[in-house]
Each structure stands twice: as structure tokens, then as C-alpha cells.
C-alpha positions in Angstrom: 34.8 77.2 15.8 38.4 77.4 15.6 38.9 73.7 16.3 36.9 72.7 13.4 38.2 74.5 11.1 41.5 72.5 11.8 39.7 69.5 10.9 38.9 70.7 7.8 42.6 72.2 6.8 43.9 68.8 7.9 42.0 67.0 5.2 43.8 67.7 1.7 42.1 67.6 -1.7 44.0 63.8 -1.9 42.0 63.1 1.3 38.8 63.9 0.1 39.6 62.0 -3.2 40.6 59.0 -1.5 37.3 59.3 0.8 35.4 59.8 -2.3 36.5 56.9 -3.9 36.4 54.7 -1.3 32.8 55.6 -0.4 32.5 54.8 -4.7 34.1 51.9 -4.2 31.5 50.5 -1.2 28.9 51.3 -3.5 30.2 49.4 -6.3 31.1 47.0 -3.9 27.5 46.2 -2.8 26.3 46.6 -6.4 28.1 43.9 -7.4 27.2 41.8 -4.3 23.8 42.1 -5.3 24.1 41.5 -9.4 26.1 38.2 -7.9 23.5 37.0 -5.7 21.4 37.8 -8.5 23.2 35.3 -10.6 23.7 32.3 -8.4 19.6 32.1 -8.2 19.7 33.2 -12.2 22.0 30.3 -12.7 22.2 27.5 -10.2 24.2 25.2 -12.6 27.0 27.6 -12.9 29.9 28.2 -10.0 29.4 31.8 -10.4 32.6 32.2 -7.6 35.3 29.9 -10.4 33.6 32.3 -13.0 34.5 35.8 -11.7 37.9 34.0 -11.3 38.2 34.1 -15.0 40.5 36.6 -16.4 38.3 38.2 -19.5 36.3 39.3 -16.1 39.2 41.4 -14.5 39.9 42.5 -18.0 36.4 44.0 -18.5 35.8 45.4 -15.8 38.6 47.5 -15.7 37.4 48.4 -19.6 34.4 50.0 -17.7 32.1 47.6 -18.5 29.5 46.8 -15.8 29.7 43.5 -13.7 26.9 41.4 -14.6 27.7 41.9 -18.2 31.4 41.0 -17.5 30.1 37.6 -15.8 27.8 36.9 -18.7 30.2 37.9 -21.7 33.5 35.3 -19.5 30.8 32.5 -19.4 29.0 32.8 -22.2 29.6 29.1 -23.6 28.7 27.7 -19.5 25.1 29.9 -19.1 24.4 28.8 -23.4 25.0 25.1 -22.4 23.2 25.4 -19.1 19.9 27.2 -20.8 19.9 24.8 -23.3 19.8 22.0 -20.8 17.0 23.5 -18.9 15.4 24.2 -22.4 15.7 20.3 -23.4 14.6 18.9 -20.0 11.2 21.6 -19.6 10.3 19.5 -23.9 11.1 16.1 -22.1 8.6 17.3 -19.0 6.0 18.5 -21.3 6.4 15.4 -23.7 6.1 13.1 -20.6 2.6 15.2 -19.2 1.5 14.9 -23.0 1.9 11.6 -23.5 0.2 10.6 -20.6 -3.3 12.5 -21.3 -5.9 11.2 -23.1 -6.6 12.6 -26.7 -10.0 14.6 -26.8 -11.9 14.7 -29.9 -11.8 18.0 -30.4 -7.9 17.7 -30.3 -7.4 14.5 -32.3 -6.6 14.8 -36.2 -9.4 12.1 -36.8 -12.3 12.0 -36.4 -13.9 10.9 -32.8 -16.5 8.1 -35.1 -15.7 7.7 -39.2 -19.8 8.0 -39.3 -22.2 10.7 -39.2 -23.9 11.5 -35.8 -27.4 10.2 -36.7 -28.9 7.1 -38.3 -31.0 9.4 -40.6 -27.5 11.1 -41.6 -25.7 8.1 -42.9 -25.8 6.9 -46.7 -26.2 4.2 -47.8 -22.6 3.1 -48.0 -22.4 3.8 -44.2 -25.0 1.7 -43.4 -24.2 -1.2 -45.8 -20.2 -0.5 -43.7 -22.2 -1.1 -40.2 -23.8 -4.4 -41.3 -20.3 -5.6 -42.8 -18.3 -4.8 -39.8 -21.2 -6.3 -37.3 -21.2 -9.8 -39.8 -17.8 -10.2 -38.5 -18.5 -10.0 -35.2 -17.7 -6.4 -34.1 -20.3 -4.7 -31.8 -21.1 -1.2 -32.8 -22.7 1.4 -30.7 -24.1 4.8 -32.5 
């Protein structure tokens, strides 16, 4: 009982504080290990390990501001230019698939046949259309 009680007179206030703040600092340390794995799948464009090198980093982080924010806020003109790369290339994608698929009628501004759907719904103008387009040779199909 005696012996412990050594122990505990041998460690001083600073002792604790230092202990305290180093076990603080591990914590921080592995918090930040994980908001920077975090970031390297977030940005893959971005050489997240020449970013945190920057010195508006350092400087924030000593402000108390947290990590990931301090990597964001030191390459914020790097992550815009990257998002808007990914942002232009995803329209070129979805142009490309667009482009290649065939127009449906119910998607097409016209419309799928410029006549009605039935014989007995055409007028007289449509009909007289039908035999003027078939006089020139084009085949029709209703």
C-alpha cells in the first residue's frame, strides 16, 4: 500500500498534464489520420500529402480550427478545379449515352407521324397530302 502511494507522489501535476496531453494528442492524432484517409478517397485528383504541407494549414490549425476544414479552406482553388472537372466530364458521359439512344415518341418534340392515327380521322387536306407525296414516288405506310 505504501509502495503505491510512492507512485502516485512521484507523478506531479506537470506529469499528469503532460500525460493528459499526450493521450489528447494521440486522439487528435488518429482523428486526423482518419479525416485524411477520408480525403485522398474524397479527392483522388488532389496530393492531399503537398496540401497539408501548405502553410495557411499549420496556421489554422493552431487557430483551433478543425483539420479537414483546414485542408479544404488551403486548397480550396485545387478541390473547385477538380469538382469542376469531374462535373464537366459526368455532362460529356451523359451527352455521349444520350446521343447514342434512339428518340422515342413519347420523348421527341415532333410528332412520331404529321397525320392522324386513322384513315377515318384525316381531312381532306391529309388525304389529298398522302396522294401528292405517293405521286412522287414515296411509299407511305398508315
Amino acid at each position: 500500500m505504501n509502495n503505491g502511494n510512492k507512485e502516485n507522489k512521484g507523478l506531479g501535476r506537470a506529469d499528469l498534464a503532460r500525460l493528459l496531453r499526450a493521450r489528447e494528442a494521440a486522439g487528435q492524432a488518429e482523428q486526423w489520420q482518419q479525416a485524411l484517409l477520408e480525403m485522398e478517397r474524397e479527392y483522388p485528383g488532389i496530393d492531399v500529402q503537398a496540401g497539408l504541407q501548405k502553410p495557411a494549414v499549420r496556421t489554422l490549425l493552431r487557430a483551433g480550427v478543425d483539420f479537414r476544414t483546414a485542408f479544404e479552406a488551403a486548397n480550396l482553388e485545387e478541390i473547385r478545379a477538380q469538382i469542376a472537372a469531374r462535373a464537366e466530364q459526368e455532362m460529356v458521359d451523359r451527352m455521349a449515352v444520350n446521343a447514342g439512344r434512339a428518340k422515342e415518341n413519347g420523348i421527341a418534340a415532333a410528332k412520331a407521324s404529321p397525320f392522324a392515327a386513322g384513315a377515318g380521322q384525316m381531312s381532306k387536306s391529309d388525304r389529298e397530302e398522302i396522294v401528292r407525296r405517293v405521286l412522287r414516288g414515296e411509299e407511305i405506310r398508315l
